[in-house]
C-alpha positions as a Markdown table, in Angstrom:
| # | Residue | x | y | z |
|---|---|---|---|---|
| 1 | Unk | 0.0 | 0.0 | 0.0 |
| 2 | Unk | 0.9 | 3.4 | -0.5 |
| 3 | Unk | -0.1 | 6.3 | 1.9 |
| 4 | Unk | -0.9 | 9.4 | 0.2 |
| 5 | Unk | -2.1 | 13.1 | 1.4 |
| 6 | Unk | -5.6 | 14.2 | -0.5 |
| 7 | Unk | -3.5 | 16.7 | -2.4 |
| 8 | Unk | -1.4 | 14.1 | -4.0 |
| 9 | Unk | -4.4 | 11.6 | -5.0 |
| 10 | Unk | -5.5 | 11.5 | -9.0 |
| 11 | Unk | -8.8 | 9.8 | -9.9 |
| 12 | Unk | -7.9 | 6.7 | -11.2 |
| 13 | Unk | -5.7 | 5.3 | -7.9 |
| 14 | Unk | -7.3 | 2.6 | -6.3 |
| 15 | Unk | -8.2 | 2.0 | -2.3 |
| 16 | Unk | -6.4 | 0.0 | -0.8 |
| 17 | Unk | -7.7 | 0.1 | 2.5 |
| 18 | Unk | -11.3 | 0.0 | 4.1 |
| 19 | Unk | -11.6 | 3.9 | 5.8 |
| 20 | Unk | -13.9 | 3.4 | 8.6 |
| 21 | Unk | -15.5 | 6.7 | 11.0 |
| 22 | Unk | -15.5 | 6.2 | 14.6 |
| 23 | Unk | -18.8 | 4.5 | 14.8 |
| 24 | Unk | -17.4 | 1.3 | 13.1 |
| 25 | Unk | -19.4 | 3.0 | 9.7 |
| 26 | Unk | -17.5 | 2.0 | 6.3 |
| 27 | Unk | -16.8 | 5.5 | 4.4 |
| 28 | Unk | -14.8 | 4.1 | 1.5 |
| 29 | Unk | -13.9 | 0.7 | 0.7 |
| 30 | Unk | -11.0 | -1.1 | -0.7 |
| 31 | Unk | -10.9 | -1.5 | -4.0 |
| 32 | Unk | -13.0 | 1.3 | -5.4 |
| 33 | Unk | -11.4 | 3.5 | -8.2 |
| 34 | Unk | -11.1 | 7.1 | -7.2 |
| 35 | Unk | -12.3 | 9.9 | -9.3 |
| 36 | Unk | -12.7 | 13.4 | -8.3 |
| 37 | Unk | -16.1 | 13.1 | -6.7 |
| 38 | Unk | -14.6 | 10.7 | -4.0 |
| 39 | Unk | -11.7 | 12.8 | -3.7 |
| 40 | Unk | -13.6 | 15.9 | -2.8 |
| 41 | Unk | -16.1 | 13.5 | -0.3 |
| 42 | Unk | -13.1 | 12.4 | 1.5 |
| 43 | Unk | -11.5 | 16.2 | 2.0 |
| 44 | Unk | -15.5 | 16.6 | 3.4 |
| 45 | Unk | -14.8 | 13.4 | 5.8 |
| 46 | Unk | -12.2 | 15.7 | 7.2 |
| 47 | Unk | -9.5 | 12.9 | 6.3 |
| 48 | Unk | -6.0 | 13.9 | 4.9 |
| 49 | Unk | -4.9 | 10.5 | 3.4 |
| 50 | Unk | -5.7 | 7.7 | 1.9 |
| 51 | Unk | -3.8 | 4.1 | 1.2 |
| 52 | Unk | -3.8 | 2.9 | -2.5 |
| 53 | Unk | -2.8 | 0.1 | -4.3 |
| 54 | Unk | 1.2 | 0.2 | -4.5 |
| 55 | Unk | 2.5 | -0.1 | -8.5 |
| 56 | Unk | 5.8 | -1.1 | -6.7 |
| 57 | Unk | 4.7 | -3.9 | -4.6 |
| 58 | Unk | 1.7 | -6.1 | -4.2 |
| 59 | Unk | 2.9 | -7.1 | -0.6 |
| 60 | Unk | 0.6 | -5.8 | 2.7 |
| 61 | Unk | 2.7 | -5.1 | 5.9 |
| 62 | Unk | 1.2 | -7.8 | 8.3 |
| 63 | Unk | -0.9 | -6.2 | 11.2 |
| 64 | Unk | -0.8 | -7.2 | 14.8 |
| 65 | Unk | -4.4 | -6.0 | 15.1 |
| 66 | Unk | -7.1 | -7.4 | 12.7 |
| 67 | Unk | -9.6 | -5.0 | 11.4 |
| 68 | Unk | -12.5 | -6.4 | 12.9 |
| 69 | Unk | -10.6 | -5.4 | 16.1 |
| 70 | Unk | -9.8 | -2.1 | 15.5 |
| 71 | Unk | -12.9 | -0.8 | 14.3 |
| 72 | Unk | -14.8 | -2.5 | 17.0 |
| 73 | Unk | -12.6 | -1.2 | 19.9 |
| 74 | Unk | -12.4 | 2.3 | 18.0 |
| 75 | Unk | -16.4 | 2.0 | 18.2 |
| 76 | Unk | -16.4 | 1.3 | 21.6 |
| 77 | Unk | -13.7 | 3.9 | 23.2 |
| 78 | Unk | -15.9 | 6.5 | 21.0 |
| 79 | Unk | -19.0 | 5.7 | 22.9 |
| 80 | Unk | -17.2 | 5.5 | 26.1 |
| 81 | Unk | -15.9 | 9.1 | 25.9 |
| 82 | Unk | -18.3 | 10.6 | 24.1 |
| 83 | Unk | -21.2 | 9.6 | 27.0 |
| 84 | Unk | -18.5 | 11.0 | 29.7 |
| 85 | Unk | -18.3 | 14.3 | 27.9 |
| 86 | Unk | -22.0 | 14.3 | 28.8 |
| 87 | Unk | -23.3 | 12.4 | 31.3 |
| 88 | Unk | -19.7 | 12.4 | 33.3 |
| 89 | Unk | -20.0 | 8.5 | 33.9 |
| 90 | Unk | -17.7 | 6.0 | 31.7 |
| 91 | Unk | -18.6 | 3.0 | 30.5 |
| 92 | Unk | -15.6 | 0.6 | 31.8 |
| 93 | Unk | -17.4 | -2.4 | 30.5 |
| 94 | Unk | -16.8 | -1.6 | 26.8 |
| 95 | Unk | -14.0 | -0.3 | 27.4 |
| 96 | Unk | -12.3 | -4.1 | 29.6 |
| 97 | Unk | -14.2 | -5.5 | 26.2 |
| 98 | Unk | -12.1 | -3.7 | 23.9 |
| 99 | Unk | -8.2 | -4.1 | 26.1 |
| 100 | Unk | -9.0 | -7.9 | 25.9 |
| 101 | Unk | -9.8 | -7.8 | 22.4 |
| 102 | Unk | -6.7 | -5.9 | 21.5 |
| 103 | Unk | -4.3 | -7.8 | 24.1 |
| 104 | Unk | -5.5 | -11.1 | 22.5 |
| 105 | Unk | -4.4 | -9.8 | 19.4 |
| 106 | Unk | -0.9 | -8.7 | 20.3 |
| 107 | Unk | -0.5 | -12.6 | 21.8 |
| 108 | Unk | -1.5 | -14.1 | 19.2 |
| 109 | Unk | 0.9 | -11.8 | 17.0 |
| 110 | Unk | 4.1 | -12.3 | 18.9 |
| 111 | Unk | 6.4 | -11.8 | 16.1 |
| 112 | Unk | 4.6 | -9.1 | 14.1 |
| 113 | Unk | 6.8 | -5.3 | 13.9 |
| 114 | Unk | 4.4 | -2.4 | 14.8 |
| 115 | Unk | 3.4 | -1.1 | 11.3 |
| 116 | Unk | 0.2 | 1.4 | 12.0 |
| 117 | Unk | -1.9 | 1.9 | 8.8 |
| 118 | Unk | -5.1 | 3.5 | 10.0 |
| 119 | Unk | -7.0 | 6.5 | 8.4 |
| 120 | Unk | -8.8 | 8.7 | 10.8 |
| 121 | Unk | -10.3 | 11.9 | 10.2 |
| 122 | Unk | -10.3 | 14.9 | 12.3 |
| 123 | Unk | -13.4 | 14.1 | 14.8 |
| 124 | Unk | -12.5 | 10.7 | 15.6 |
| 125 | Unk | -8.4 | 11.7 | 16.2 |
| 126 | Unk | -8.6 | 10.8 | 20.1 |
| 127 | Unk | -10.7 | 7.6 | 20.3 |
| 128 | Unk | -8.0 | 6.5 | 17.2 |
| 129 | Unk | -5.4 | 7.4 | 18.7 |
| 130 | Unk | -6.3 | 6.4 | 21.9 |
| 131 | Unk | -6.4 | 2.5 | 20.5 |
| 132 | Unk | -3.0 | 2.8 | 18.5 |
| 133 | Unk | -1.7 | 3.6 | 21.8 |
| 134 | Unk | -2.6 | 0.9 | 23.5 |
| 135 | Unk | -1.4 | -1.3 | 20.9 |
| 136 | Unk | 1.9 | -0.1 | 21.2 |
| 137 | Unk | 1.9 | -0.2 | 24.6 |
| 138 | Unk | 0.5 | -4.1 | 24.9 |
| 139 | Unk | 3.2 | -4.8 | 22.5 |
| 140 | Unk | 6.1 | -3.4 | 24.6 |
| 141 | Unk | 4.7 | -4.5 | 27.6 |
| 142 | Unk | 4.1 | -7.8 | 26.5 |
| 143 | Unk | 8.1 | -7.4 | 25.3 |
| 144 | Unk | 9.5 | -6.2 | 28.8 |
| 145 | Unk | 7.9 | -9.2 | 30.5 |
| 146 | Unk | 4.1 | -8.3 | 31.5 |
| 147 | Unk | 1.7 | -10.9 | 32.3 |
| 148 | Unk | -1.9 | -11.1 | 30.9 |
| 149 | Unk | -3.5 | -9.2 | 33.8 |
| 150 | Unk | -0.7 | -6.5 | 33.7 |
| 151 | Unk | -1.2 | -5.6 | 30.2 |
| 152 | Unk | -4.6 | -5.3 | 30.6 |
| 153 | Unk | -4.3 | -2.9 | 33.2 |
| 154 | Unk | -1.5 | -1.0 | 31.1 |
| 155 | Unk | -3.5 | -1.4 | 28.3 |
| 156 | Unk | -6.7 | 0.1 | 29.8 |
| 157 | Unk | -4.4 | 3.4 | 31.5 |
| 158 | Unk | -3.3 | 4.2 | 27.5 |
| 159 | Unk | -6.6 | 3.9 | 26.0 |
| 160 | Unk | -7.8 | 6.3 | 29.1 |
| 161 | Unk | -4.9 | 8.0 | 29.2 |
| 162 | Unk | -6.2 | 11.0 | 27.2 |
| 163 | Unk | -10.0 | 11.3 | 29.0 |
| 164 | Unk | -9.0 | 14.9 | 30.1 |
| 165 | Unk | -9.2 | 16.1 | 26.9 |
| 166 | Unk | -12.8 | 15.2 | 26.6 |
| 167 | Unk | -13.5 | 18.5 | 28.7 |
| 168 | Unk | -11.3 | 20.9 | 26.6 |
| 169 | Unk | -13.1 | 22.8 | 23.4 |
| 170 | Unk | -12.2 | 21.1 | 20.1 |
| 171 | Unk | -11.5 | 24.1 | 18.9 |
| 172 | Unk | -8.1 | 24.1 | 21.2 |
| 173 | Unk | -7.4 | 20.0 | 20.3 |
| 174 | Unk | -7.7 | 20.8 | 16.5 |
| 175 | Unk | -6.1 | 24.3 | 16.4 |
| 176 | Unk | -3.7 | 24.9 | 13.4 |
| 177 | Unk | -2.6 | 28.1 | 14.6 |
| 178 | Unk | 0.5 | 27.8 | 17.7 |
| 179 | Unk | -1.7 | 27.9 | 21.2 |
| 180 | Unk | -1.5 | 30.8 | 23.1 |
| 181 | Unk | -0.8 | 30.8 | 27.2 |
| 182 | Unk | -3.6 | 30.5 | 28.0 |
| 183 | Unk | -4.8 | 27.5 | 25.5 |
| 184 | Unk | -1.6 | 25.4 | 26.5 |
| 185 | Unk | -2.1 | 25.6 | 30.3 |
| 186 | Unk | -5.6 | 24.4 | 29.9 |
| 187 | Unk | -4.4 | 21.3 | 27.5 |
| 188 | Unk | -1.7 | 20.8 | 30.0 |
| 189 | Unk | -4.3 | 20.3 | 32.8 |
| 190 | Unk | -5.5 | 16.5 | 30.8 |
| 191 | Unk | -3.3 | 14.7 | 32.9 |
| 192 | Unk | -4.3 | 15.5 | 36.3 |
| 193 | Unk | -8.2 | 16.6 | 35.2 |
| 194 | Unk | -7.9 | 12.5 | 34.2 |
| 195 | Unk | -6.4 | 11.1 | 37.2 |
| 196 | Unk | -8.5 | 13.2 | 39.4 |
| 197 | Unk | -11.9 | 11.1 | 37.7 |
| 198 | Unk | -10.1 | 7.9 | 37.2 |
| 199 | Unk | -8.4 | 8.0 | 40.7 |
| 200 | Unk | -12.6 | 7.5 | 41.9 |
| 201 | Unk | -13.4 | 4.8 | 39.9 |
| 202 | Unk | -13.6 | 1.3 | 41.5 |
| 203 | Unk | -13.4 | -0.4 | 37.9 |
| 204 | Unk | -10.2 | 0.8 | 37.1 |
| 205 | Unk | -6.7 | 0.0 | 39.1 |
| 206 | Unk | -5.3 | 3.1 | 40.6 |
| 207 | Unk | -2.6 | 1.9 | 38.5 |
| 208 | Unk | -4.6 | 2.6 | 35.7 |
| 209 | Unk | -4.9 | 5.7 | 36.1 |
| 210 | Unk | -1.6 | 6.6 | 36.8 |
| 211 | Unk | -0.9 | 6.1 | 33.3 |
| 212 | Unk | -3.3 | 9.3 | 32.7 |
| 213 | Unk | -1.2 | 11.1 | 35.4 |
| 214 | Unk | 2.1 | 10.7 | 34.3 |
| 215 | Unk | 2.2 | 9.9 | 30.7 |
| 216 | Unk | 3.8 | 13.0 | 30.0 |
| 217 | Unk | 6.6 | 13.6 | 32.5 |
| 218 | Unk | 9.5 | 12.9 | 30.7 |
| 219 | Unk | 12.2 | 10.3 | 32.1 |
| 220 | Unk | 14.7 | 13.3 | 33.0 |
| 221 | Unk | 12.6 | 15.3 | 34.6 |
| 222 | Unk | 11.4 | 18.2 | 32.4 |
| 223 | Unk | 7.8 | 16.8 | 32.1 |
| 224 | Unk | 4.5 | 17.7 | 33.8 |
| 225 | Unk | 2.3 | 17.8 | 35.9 |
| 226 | Unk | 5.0 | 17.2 | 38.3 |
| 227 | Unk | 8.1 | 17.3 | 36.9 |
| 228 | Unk | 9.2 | 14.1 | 38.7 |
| 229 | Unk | 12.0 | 11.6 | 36.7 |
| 230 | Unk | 13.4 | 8.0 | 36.1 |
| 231 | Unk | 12.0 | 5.5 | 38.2 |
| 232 | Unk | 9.5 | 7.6 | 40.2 |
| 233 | Unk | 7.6 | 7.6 | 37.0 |
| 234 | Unk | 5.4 | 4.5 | 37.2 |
| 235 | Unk | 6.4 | 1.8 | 34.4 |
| 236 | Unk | 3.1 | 2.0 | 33.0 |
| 237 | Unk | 3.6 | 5.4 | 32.4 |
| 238 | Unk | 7.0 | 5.6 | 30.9 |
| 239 | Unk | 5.5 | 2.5 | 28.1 |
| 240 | Unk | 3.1 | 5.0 | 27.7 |
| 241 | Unk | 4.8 | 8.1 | 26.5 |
| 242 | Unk | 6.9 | 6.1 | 24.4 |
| 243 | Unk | 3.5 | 4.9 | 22.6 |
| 244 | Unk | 1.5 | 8.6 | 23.2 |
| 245 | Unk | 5.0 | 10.4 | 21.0 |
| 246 | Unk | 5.0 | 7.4 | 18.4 |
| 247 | Unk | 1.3 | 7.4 | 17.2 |
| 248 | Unk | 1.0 | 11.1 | 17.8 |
| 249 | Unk | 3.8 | 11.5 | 15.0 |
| 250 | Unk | 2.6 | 9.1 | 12.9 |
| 251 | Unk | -0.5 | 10.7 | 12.6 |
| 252 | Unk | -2.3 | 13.7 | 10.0 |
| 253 | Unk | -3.4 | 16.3 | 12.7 |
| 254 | Unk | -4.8 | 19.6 | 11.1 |
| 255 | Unk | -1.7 | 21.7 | 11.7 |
| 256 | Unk | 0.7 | 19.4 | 10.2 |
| 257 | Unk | 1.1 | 15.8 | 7.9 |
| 258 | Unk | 2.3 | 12.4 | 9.9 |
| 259 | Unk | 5.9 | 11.7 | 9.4 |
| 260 | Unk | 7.0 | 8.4 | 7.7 |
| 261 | Unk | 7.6 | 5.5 | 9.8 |
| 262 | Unk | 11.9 | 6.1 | 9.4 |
| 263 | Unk | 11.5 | 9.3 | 10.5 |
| 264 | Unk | 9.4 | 8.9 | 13.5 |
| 265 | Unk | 11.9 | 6.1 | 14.4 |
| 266 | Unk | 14.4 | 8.5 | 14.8 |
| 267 | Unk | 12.3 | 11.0 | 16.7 |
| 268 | Unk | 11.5 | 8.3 | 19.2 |
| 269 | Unk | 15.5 | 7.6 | 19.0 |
| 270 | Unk | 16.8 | 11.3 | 19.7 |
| 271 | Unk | 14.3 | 11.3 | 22.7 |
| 272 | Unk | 15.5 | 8.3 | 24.3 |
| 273 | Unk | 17.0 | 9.2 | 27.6 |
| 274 | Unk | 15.5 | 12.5 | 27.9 |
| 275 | Unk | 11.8 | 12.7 | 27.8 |
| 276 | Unk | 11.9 | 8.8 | 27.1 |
| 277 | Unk | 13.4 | 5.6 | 29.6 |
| 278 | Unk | 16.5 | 4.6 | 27.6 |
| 279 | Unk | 15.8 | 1.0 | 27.9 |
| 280 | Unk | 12.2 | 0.6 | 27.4 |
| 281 | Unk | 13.0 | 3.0 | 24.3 |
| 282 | Unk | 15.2 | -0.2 | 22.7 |
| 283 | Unk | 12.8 | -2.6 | 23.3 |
| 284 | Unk | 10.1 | -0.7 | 21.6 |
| 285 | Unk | 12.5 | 0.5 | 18.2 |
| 286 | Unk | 13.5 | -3.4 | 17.8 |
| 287 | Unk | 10.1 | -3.5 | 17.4 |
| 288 | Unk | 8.8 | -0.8 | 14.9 |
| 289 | Unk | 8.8 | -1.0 | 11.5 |
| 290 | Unk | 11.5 | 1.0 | 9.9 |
| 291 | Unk | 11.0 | 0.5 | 6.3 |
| 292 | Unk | 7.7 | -1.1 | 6.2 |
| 293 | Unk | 6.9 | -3.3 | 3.2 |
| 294 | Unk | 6.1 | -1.3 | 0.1 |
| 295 | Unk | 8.2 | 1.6 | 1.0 |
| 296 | Unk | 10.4 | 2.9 | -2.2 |
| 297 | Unk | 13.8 | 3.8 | -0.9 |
| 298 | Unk | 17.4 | 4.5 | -2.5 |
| 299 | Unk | 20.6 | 2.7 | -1.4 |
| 300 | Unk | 23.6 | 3.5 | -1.6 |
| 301 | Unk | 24.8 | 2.2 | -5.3 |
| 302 | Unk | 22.2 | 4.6 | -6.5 |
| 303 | Unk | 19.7 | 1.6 | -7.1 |
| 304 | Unk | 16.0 | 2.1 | -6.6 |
| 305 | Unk | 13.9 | -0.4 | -5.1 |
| 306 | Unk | 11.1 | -1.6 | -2.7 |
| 307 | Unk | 11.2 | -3.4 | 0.4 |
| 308 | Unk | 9.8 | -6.6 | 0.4 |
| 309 | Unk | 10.3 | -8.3 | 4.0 |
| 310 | Unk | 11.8 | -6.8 | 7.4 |
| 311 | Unk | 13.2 | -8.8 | 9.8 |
| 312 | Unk | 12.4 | -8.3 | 13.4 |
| 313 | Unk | 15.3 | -6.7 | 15.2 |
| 314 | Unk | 16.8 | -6.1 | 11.7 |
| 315 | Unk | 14.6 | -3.5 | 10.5 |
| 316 | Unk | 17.5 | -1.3 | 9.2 |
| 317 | Unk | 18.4 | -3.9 | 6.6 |
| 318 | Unk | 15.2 | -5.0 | 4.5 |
| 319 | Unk | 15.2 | -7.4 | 1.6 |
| 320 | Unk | 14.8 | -5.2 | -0.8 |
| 321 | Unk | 13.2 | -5.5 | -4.9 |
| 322 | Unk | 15.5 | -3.6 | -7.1 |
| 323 | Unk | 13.2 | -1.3 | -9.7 |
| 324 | Unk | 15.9 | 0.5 | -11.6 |
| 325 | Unk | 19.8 | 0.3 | -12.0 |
| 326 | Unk | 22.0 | 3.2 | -11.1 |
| 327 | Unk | 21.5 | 4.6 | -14.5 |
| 328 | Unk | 17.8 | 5.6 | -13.7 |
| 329 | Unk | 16.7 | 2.7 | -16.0 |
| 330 | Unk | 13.7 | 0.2 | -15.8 |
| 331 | Unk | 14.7 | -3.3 | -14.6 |
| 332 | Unk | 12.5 | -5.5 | -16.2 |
| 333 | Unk | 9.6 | -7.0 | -13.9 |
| 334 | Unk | 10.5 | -10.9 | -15.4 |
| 335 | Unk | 13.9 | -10.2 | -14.3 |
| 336 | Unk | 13.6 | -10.1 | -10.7 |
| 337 | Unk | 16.6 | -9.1 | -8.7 |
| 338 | Unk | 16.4 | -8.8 | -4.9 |
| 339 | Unk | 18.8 | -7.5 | -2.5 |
| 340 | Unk | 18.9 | -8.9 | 1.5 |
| 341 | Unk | 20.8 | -6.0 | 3.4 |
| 342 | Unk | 21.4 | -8.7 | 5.9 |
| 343 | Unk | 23.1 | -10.8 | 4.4 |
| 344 | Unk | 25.4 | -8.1 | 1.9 |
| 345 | Unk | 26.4 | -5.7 | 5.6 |
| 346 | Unk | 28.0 | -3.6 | 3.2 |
| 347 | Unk | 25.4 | -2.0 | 1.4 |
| 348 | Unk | 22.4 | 0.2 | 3.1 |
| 349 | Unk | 19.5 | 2.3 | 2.4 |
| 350 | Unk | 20.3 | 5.9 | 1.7 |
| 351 | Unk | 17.0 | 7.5 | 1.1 |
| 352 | Unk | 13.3 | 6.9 | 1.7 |
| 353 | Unk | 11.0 | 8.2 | -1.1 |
| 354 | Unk | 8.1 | 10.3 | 0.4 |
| 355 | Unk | 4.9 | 9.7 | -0.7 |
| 356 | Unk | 4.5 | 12.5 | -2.8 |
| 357 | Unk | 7.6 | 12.1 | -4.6 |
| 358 | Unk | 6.2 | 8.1 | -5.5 |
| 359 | Unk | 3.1 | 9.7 | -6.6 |
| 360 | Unk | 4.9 | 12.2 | -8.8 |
| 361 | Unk | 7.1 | 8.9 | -9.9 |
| 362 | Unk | 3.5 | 7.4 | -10.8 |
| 363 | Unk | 2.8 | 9.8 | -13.4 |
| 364 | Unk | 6.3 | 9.5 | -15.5 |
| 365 | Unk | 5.5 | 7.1 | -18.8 |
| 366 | Unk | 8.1 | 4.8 | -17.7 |
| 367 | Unk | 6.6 | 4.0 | -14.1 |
| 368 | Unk | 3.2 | 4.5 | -14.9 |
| 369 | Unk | 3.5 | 1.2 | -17.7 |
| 370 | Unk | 4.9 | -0.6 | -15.0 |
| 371 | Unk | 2.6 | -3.9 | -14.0 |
């Protein structure tokens, strides 16, 4: 699949992926054609992307979550928040339903990377993000040695963890424009406006809600509410900002696009030891996709190809499809050549292709022929 921004979509590019709202309703489906009546809907929907069919690769990165999954727990954190924000009482029972259904999924997935290919659109940002979280957050839990009954209690403090911001305006969530003062203080105030509800609840382990507390102090110290550091933050809380930071980045938000998967790896990277624990920080990069598969890249003998299989632990060196030789010409799709970067430790990937640069390759007569 290839993830691209509205602006880059031309009618004619196929959907790859079923884009669901938050009430588990199917807006577009998979393999419908685009034309510039759909295009138009979507930027309606409030959604910024859409995944279509890859011309490089007919590969799908495997999922640790299965659809039915996601759009079922998406459905049911919705309805959760959205009856707090009015009636102030949380439905914990959907919400237990949906952490088992997700933490079954990450067991039964042991050996899948993290590879996040949901489309969201603006309304529906904190329920999605809410569940991505917790996935990320079962998975390195479930890596640093959790049992069952802790990951669910992780798991249910990360899809929580974000219930403060049900009482802020959208108006300040969605801003474009830079927050003023004011605006950040009271978007500052989530974590302990969550705790202080959570902290009540006898359905929820206090800690639960700790996770909502704490998931942004930062391991050396500079965080808030409290500004405490290391080891005082709970472990729950320090899996939690490592999953908050990674989803949040890998997300469209209205005031800028989500980065690509390399480059939120090395965001996560440079904060390792500052606002995130060092060592829970490795666990989680051994297990994030890199280079997913389908991603064009460059490496370094000026040959183009695309990745075809990452390796756990090895996600820096893909097998990789070459497309075209160093001379910028078409290697012939019965001639297959493939190169495993871990196996020839000499050569490497040198550049990623962004998704608007693939879709401008799309156009050219000698890519667009290609079958």
């Amino acid at each position: 699949m290839l993830r691209l921004s509205l602006e880059n979509l031309q009618p004619g590019l196929m959907v790859a992926r079923n884009i669901y709202n938050g009430n588990g309703c199917l807006l577009l489906s998979h393999d419908i054609m685009l034309d510039e009546r759909l295009i138009a809907r979507l930027a309606d929907m409030g959604i910024d992307s859409v995944y279509v069919k890859n011309p490089y690769c007919d590969h799908e990165p495997q999922e640790i979550l299965r659809e039915k999954t996601r759009v079922e727990a998406i459905k049911l954190t919705k309805n959760a928040f959205t009856a707090f924000r009015t009636s102030k009482k949380i439905n914990f029972a959907g919400l237990h339903r949906a952490v088992k259904m997700i933490v079954e999924d990450v067991m039964n997935n042991k050996n899948v990377l993290i590879n996040l290919t949901d489309i969201r659109n603006h309304d529906d940002y904190t329920f999605a993000h809410s569940i991505n979280a917790c996935l990320i957050a079962s998975v390195i839990g479930r890596k640093v040695g959790l049992n069952e009954q802790s990951l669910k209690e992780l798991s249910l403090g990360v899809i929580l963890h974000d219930l403060g911001k049900m009482l802020i305006p959208p108006e300040i969530l969605n801003k474009k424009e830079a927050l003023t003062s004011e605006e950040w203080q009271l978007l500052k105030e989530h974590s302990e406006t969550g705790f202080e509800i959570l902290r009540k609840q006898t359905s929820i382990p206090l800690t639960s809600a700790h996770v909502a507390y704490q998931h942004h102090e930062n391991f050396d110290g500079t965080g808030y509410p409290r500004g405490i550091a290391a080891d005082d933050i709970h472990q729950y809380a320090r899996i939690a900002a490592i999953a908050d930071l990674y989803d949040a980045v890998t997300s469209d938000r209205p005031y800028r696009p989500a980065l690509l998967p390399n480059e939120s790896y090395e965001l996560v990277l440079s904060s390792r030891g500052t606002k995130l624990d060092p060592q829970i920080t490795d666990v989680f990069l051994e297990n994030v996709a890199l280079f997913p598969v389908g991603t064009l890249v460059l490496i370094d003998s000026g040959e183009i190809g695309v990745v075809t299989m990452v390796y756990p632990k090895l996600q820096a060196r893909p097998i990789i499809r070459l497309l075209f030789n160093k001379s910028g010409q078409r290697i012939n799709s019965d001639q297959d050549k493939f190169i495993d970067l871990t196996k020839e430790l000499t050569r490497f990937v040198v550049k990623v292709f962004k998704p608007e640069e693939v879709a401008k390759l799309c156009a050219d007569t000698a890519l667009a022929t290609y079958e």
